[in-house]
Structures are given as C-alpha cells and as structure tokens.
Phi, psi and omega in degrees: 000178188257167156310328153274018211272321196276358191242349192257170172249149158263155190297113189300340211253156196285138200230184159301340185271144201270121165325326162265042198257156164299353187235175192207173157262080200283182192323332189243021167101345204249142186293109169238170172251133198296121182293135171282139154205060162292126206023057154246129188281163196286127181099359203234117163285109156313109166227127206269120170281131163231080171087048150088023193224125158313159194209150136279145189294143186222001187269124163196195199255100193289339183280042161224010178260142209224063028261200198284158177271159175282142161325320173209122175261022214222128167271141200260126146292133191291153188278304199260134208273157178318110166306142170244319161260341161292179186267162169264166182298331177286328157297293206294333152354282175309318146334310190287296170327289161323296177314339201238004173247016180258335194285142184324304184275346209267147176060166181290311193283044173277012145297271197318006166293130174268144214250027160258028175266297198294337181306296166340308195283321158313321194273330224257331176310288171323259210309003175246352173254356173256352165274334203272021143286347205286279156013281153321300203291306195292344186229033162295148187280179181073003181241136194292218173242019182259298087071288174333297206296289180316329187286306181285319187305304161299344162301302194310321175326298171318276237270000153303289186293322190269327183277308191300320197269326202232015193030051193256143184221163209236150171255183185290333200264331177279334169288328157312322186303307184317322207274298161008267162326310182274042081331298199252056196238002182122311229204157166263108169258032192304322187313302211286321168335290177315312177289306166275354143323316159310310169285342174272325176278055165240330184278357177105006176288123168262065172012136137281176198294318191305314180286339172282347196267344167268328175322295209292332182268010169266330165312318203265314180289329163305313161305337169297324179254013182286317197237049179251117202083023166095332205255109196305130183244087166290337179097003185260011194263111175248135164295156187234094173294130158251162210280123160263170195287343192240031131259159166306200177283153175222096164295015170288321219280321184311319174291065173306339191273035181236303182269359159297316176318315183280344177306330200285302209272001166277325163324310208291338202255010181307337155281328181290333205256087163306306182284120203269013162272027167270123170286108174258120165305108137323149180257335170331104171217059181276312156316323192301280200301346159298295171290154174251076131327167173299187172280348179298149211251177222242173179210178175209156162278166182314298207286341197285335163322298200295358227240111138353240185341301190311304192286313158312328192288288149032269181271307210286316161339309192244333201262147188250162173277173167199150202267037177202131192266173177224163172200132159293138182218056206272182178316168164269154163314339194282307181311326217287359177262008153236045129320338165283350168230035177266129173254142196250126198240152196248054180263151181232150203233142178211137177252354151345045223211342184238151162242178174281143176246034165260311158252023154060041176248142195233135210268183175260186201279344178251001144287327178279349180278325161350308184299340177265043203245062174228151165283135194251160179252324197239187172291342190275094168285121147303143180252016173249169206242160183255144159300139168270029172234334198225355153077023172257193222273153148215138186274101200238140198250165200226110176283143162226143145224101203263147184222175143237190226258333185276331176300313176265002159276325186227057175249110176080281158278312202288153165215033185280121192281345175299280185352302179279352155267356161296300306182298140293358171068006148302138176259037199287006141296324180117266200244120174260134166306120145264078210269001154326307212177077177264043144254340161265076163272148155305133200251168161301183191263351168314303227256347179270124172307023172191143172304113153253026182292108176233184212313345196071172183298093152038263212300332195261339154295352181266316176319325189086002143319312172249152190166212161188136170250168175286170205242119188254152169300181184262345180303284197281358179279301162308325180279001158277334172288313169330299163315322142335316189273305179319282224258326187254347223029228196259340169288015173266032183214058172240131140020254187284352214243004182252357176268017139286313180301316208177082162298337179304306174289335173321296196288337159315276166346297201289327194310288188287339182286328199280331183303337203244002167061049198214102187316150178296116194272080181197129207304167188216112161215186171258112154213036147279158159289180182269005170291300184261014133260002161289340193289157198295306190315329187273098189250019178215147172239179179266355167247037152299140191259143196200109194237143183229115223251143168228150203192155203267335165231121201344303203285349197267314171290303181322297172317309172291344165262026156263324186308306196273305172326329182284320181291334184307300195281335160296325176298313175299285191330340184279342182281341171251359194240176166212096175241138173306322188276350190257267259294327177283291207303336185272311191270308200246055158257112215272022193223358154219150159258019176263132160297326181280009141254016196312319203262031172250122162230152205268346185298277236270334155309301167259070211251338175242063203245321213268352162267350172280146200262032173232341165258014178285299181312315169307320179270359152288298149333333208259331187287339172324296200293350162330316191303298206255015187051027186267131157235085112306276206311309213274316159305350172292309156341303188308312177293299180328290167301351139319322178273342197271324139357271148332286180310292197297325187292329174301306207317275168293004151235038153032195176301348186241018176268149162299013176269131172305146166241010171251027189264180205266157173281305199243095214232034166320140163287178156128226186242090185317105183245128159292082167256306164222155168327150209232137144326149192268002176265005201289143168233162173262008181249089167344154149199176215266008177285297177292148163257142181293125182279344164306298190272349155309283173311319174282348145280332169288331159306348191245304204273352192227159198027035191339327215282306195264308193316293153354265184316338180257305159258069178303162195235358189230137147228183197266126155292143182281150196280152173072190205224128177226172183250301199225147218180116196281325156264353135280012139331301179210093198253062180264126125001174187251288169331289183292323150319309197289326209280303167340264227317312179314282160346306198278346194275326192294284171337291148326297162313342198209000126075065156262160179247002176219122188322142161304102184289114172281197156257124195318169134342308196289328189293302163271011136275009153268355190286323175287341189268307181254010178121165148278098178252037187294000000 
C-alpha cells in the first residue's frame, strides 16, 4: 500500500477499474488494494489495540512483504563514540599502507625510490602518539592557564620544529589531538585554529566528519573564551614567575629546548598579531632567576620574539652536536608547596644494549631503525630486526637507569668525581693506558666488539630502577599507546601510572622524546592510591622532577646525568651566591646552549684518544685530509695499524694463541654494495683485536676536533620535503662523512684488489641517522 492508503478513503466514483476486482482507487489517486471481509460477520466493528490502546496496525505477517522489510527502519547510532585522539581502524589501515609504499625493497623500480620516506615516515609516527597526549596534559587539573598556554605553545612549537628541521608532517590523527589540545587550553585560539587547519589541507589531508567536528567545537570554544569577564583572554601571555628564596628552583630555565619550543610556538601568531601593544612574555628567565626582581615580570617586543632569522641564526651558532638527547618531565607549578620533599631523578636511556647471536655484532642505532625497513601485512608489527651483517635475527633492547642527583654526586662514601664515574661503570677519559700490552688497549666503549653492560643490582631491578625493555618502532608504539588510551582512557597517560601500566611504551615514549629534544608529554600528578604506593614498582611520585638523557651508549648517558646533577646543584648555588664564573659555565657555555650539559664535554670525554697510539696517528690523517676531503690516506692508516695490531697480539700470545690471521681488519655492518672487493682477511666473527674502520674514522670525526671536523664531514644532511615516490635526491641520502669514506673505500679496494667491499651502513640507515639525530 501507499503512503496514503492510512490516511484516505476509497474511492466511491466510478473508474476504469471493475468492480468485482480486489483493488480500487483512493483520494490520491493511487491504485491499493481493497481489505477483504470474506467470513466476517455483518455489521460488526473492528478496533486494533497495543496493550489496550488503540493502534494502527503495525504488526503483520513478515515473510509475505515484497520486497522484504529491513531490520531497522530507523538508523541506530553506535553505543561507542568515534575515537578522537586515537586512530580509527580505517587510519590505521592507511598507515599500515602507507608504511609498506614507503619501504625500500617493495616494487620493480626500486633505483628510483625515495629513500627518505620510510625515515620521515616513522618521525611522522612518533609525533602523532606524542601529540595524542598533548590533551591530557593540558587539561590535567590544578594548573593555572600561563601553565595551559606553555604545554600548548611547545606542542605548536614540535610540530613547527620537526616539519622545518627534519622534514617530519604530522597526520590527521595527530592534528586532531592538536586541534583539541586548543579547545581545552582555555584561551582563545582561534589564530592558531585557523592556521593549522590551512596546514592540514596543504598537506592533502581531507578532514573526516570527527576532525571538522572537533575544529568546530575548538572554534566555538575559542570564541567563548574570547570575552570572559569583560577580559580578552588571547593566550599569548606566559607569565615569568620569580623565584623567591623560600621556592624552590624552577628547573625550566636548565632545559632550553622548552623555551625554543615555546619561542617556535609564539611564531604561529606572528603575522596575525598587528597590534604592536601587545606584550608577549618569554620563558626565557635566565636574569630572572639570576636577580630577585619586583614580580613584575620582564617582557621583550613582538618583533624581537617574532624575528625568524635573529633567533635561528642564534641557536645554529651556539648549539654544538653532542652524542645525547635530553627530555625533561618536571613538576607543574601547582606541586611547588611540597617541594620540600620532592626529588629530582636522572634516568639514563642507551640502546646499545643487544647483540646478534650469530655473529656477535652489535649494530648501531640507526641500523636498528633499518631493520623496520619490511613490509608488514597486518596490524601485529614484529619488534625484531634482521642483522645487517649476517641477516640473522636481532632482539633489540632499550637499557634504563633511574638515579637521583644524591646518588650520582654522592655514591655511597665517596662524593668524589673521579669516584662516581668508578661507580658507574663511566669512562670519562675515553681510552686507559696499557703500557704491558699495547696491542690489548683499551678502546672506547663505541668501539668494543662487546657489551660490558649487564643487567644491574638485584635490589634496583627489582625496585623497578633498573632493566631493559624491547626497542619498539615508532609505528607499533603508537599503536600500544592507542590501546592503551581504549582500555585504561586518558588517565593511563599519567607519569607514573603509565610506567606501571607498561614500561615498554613508558620508556619507548621518553626514549623518542629525548632522540626528538621534546619534553616527556605526560601528566605528572598524585593519582596513585596508597595501595600503589606502597608498591615496590612505584619508584617516582608526582611531585618528582625527573630528565631523562638518551644516548647509544651507556656510558655517553651516564655522562649527561652526571652533567645535569653537577648544573643542577649550580644552580641551587647560584640562588644564594652570583658567582660570575658558574653563571657563564651554566648559561653563557659556548659548547652547549642546554645548561644541563652545559659540564658534558667531549675534550675531557675523550681526552685520552690522542695518546693512544693507533688513534693519534688515524687523527693526523683524518685533519690532513680536511683540505682535500680524501680519507684514503686515513684509511690506509686504519689498515696499516691493523696490521700492527696484529703483529704485537701474536707477539704475546706466542704458539698457543688461537687467533685467526684470516678474522676481518674490518668488520662494520651495513649494507655490502658490490663495488670492489673486501679483503680476503675480511670475517662475520668480530674481535677485539681489529679495529673497525667504519667506527673508527666516524668516532674520531664526531668526538675530537668537533670545530673543524663537523665542518669538513658532517655525517648528517637535510632531508627532502613532502612524501613522494621517486627523488633524485633520495636516492642515495650519503652525507658528506659518508661519501668520502665510499669513495675512500672503493679506491682502497681498487689498490689492493679486494674481493669483497668494506662494510657501510646502508641508505636507509642514514637517512634515518638525518632525520632522527647522530647519537653515536
């Protein structure tokens, strides 16, 4: 029947249709069919009921409708709502896709790949599981909104910093998290709104219905908060508290890379913001905290904030490499009344931590982001890795040690500095003397074919101080953090409560934060019960200060948390004394612009390379060669003290020693491109005799004469912008450092008619070394 059959009558006037037929015509015209009342008796009225209420009939006998009726005529809204800071299973979908057209090996053209992609992409991973905490963070309770305001001015900042410097973009799912975070920051942020919306269609992202649907409601709230109380609340204001004698220290000012962030992320409104009486506040509070000023808080104008250039120029000037990141995690302003039993802890993160256990090689760190360089078919990413020498398996692990500051200044009797690199199993010399046997000197620990790291003391593994987690992609990290957020919500992406929940992603997170110069984006409160603080695993509280240094090798971490416990306890000296001389060693340090290494330096790190007599000579070679940027001359070197090398170890293990004269001079991983031939002394079994000639020549270039080497081998370039398929310069993404060393090689080969190549480290391997840092 029609839509009109409940509401019409039929029709009495006479029609085309025959009268004794079942059907008829009503008011609107349309041909139905006429209700039978074949053995109904005469006269007798029908009224259809539902539960004693009159009804139109809605009931009928369903297998005779034509067609069939549906299931529902009405659409049921799903009970569980659309993820907002997680991905939906169709992103990740797309993800999974995207990752496997980025990987290396995949397809017939793979000359023409560009091989900055999978790095890019992986960077690109990280920053959307390190945004989709930035939310959380901002709208943990008790902090005021200058509080607000800084948490968001460093997100803007990253995804600032990380698209210009590393050619890293952001996905949909992480600019939602953003667009978020600026809904609940407070303030009107409508500029900024605008602007990454503009930035998200530039990048080809076509917003879903969920991401217009938070814009608008981050929209709505920014206009809301445009006018409250009569008082414009725009957000560009960070307030500069000043330190009085009975607060504590405000360990923001030790962290510099906090107030680039918020400098980058003060940038977005620089065009926008016309009006030149507006005063934008700076974190910059390095006077502050020198001086006891009124409370008025110091202020600089819009352009010199806004000046691009001035401020890059700046930091490129001043910031030096150093072979360790740092990330910060300190208390909120709101903790600051139980500063007196609040303590400041020091973990140090190194991945240095695994070997292959077929050939006993242990790769470098930007081999192991290498190893994700496969195709996955499904969402469950394997965390293990292929060797890049021997293609067998590696299980690759990420080392932790949380100390505090009395611990690493004062352990146990001693409070001595020599003592406390004893204590640590630090080596801040570099190179120990053997004047016994100088063909078994000591090498650096970059440079030893074995781990002397081991598992730590019982009582602090237990403590949950000490350990190892798996070394996760940036990939499977987010999608454990995803889960995570799904099953616990946004209060597991707390501090303390998500390294209890899952140390693997705590430590991953922090892991990539400190690799990325990006503070730990995770609430710092008290929201354990007193049950799980009483528990052994809870080795932090919410009012702890807590940095955390990352670095490939232990001993390279240890040093930045001796570094920053030694700026730490200057600083407190600095609240009651102003000696001129700590204020340059902390602030004005022309070898760092962070204060907490402001005391890590690389002279006194390696201080003893220039007496070893196999890297003195290798380092007279390598400033030669500054001129013409040949390092042939330095590699020959390399063989040459190899052989000598050689000579002195028979020499003293006489007829009963066990040494191969067929193990390798040379026995660097990476990727064997057949160009010429390898020596025939070349082995897959390392020993602790040879020195490697890859990690030779590339730690004296990184650790001694930073000034000129840096400038002559740089070991890092600039990645290509956007995400593409074929990129005449992603192709082959060598360095400067690495080309010469090619070139050096194939020519070496040539003279001496090897039949098997030196072994580098692949493409890929270095283009994840440019993208996520040099920690060697």
């Amino acid at each position: 029947a029609s839509s009109g059959y409940a509401e019409s009558t039929i029709s009495d006037t006479p029609s085309l249709i025959d009268k004794d037929t079942h059907f008829a015509i009503n008011s609107s015209g349309d041909i139905v069919t006429i209700p039978s009342t074949a053995h109904l008796p005469p006269n007798i009225t029908y009224l259809y009921c539902v539960d004693g209420n009159p009804s139109f009939p809605t009931q009928f006998d369903r297998k005779h409708f034509l067609p069939a009726e549906p299931e529902s005529l009405a659409t049921e809204t799903s009970e569980i709502p659309p993820p907002i800071l997680t991905r939906s299973e169709r992103e990740q979908e797309d993800s999974i896709r995207q990752c496997n057209m980025t990987v290396s090996r995949r397809g017939p053209q793979k000359q023409h790949r560009c091989l900055w992609q999978l790095p890019k992409f992986m960077g690109s991973q990280f920053l959307g599981a390190w945004l989709m905490c930035i939310p959380t963070q901002i709208s943990q309770p008790n902090i005021s909104v200058n509080e607000k305001t800084k948490i968001l001015l460093r997100a803007l900042g990253a995804i600032r910093t990380l698209r210009s410097h590393r050619r890293i973009v952001a996905d949909e799912a992480a600019y939602r998290a953003l667009i978020v975070a600026c809904g609940r920051c407070g303030t009107d942020r409508r500029v900024e709104l605008m602007k990454l919306y503009g930035l998200m269609r530039s990048d080809g992202i076509f917003p879903n219905a969920v991401t217009l649907g938070q814009y608008t409601r981050a929209i709505a709230e920014g206009y809301s908060n445009a006018n409250v109380d009569g008082i414009t609340k725009v957000g560009m204001q960070v307030v500069i508290s000043s330190n009085r004698q009975n607060e504590c220290i405000d360990l923001d000012i030790l962290d510099n890379n906090l107030s680039i962030l918020e400098e980058s992320g003060m940038k977005w409104r620089s065009r926008a913001n016309a009006n030149p009486g507006v005063t934008v506040q700076p974190t910059k509070r390095v006077d502050n905290f020198l001086k006891d000023e009124q409370d008025q808080p110091q202020t600089i104008s819009p352009s010199k904030t806004f000046d691009t250039a001035t401020t890059q120029r700046s930091i490129k000037t001043k910031r030096s490499w150093l072979p360790v990141g740092c990330s910060s995690s300190f208390c909120p302003k709101f903790n600051l009344e139980r500063a007196e039993t609040s303590t400041t802890r020091l973990i140090a993160l190194w991945s240095r931590a695994t070997k292959c256990k077929a050939c006993s090689y242990i790769p470098l760190d930007e081999e192991i982001h290498c190893g994700w360089d496969v195709i996955h078919d499904k969402l469950d990413i394997d965390s293990t890795i292929e060797c890049p020498r021997c293609e067998g398996i590696i299980y690759p692990l990420i080392g932790y040690r949380d100390m505090t500051v009395a611990e690493l200044l004062e352990p146990g009797a001693n409070c001595r500095s020599k003592d406390t690199a004893q204590d640590l199993d630090l080596d801040i010399s570099g190179v120990t003397q053997d004047p016994d046997n100088q063909s078994n000197q000591s090498l650096p620990p970059q440079l030893e074919s074995s781990i002397r790291d081991g598992h730590g003391s019982e009582p602090m593994i237990e403590k949950g101080l000490a350990g190892f987690v798996t070394y996760l992609s940036p990939q499977k990290l987010r999608m454990m953090l995803e889960e995570l957020l799904l099953e616990y919500g946004e209060d597991v992406l707390d501090r303390d409560r998500l390294r209890m929940t899952s140390p693997e992603v705590f430590f991953n997170l922090w892991w990539y934060s400190a690799r990325f110069s990006l503070p730990l984006p995770l609430t710092v409160t008290t929201m354990l019960n007193e049950a799980d603080t009483m528990n052994g695993n809870n080795v932090t509280s919410g009012t702890d200060h807590c940095c955390a240094f990352a670095s490939w090798d232990k001993t390279v971490a240890l040093h930045g948390c001796v570094s920053a416990a030694k700026a730490i306890m200057a600083a407190q000296t600095l609240q009651s004394t102003s000696d001129r001389h700590l204020r340059e060693k902390l602030f004005d340090n022309p070898h760092t612009d962070i204060p907490l290494l402001s005391f890590f330096n690389l002279q006194s790190y390696a201080q003893g390379d220039w007496d070893h007599p196999d890297f003195s000579e290798l380092l007279v070679a390598l400033v030669k060669a500054c001129e013409s940027r040949d390092l042939l001359p330095v590699v020959e070197c390399a063989f040459y003290r190899n052989q000598v090398r050689q000579e002195l170890s028979q020499s003293n293990m006489g007829r009963n020693s066990t040494y191969n004269p067929v193990n390798a001079s040379f026995e660097s991983a990476g990727n064997t491109d057949l160009s010429f031939g390898a020596s025939t002394e070349a082995s897959l079994h390392p020993t602790s005799i040879q020195l490697d000639c890859y990690r030779t020549i590339l730690y004296l270039a990184r650790y001694q004469c930073t000034t000129a080497f840096h400038a002559f081998f740089p070991t890092t370039i600039r990645a290509c912008k956007g995400a593409h398929f074929w990129c005449a310069q992603g192709t082959a993404p060598l360095p400067i450092f690495d080309r010469a060393f090619r070139e050096a090689a194939a020519s070496y080969g040539k003279q001496k008619k090897l039949l098997v190549p030196i072994p580098v480290p692949s493409a890929v391997a270095l283009g994840f070394r440019s993208v996520f840092g040099h920690i060697f």
